[in-house]
C-alpha angles and dihedrals in degrees: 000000000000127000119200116236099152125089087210110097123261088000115140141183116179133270103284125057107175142010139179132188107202123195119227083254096056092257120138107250084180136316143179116220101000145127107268081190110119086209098059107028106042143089120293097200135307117358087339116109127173116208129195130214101175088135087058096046137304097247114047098145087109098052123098105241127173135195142194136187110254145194093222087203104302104114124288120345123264117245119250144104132273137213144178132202133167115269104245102229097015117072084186112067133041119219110223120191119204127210133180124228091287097065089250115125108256132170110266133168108241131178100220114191131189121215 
């Protein structure tokens, strides 16, 4: 499955674009097209994370993207909730909140990918 990105006719390059693995503490575990910047990838306070993809483009609000909690190898993952939202003022990063199972923020390693 292929996914246009190019303005260029008939140019592909594959379904995902982008991708992070954030650590609970805001740290890059690893990532593919996005900001190493801890400015601009990194956790803002409690459960909230911002995370860059200026490498990728510098306008991704309109791209499906997607995220889980995750494990990142650690053991087995914490449970929570996760959500995404646009970063008002910068195209190029999506904020993502995480919860436990309460409902309370809480710092939680998540894999976030952009279609």
């Amino acid at each position: 499955m292929t996914n246009l990105f190019s303005n260029e006719e008939d140019e592909s390059n594959g379904l995902v674009k982008a991708w992070a693995q954030i650590n609970a503490d805001g740290t890059i575990a690893a990532c593919w097209r996005c900001n190493t910047d801890p400015a601009e990838t990194g956790q803002t306070s409690l459960g909230d994370y911002e995370v860059d993809f200026t490498p990728l483009a510098t306008d991704i609000s309109g791209r499906p993207r997607s995220a889980t909690i995750d494990n990142l190898g650690t053991g087995s993952a914490a449970s929570g909730t996760i959500e995404l939202a646009d970063r008002s003022g910068d195209p190029s990063s999506v904020f993502v909140s995480t919860e436990d199972a309460a409902g309370a923020e809480a710092d939680r390693p998540f894999v976030l990918i952009i279609y």
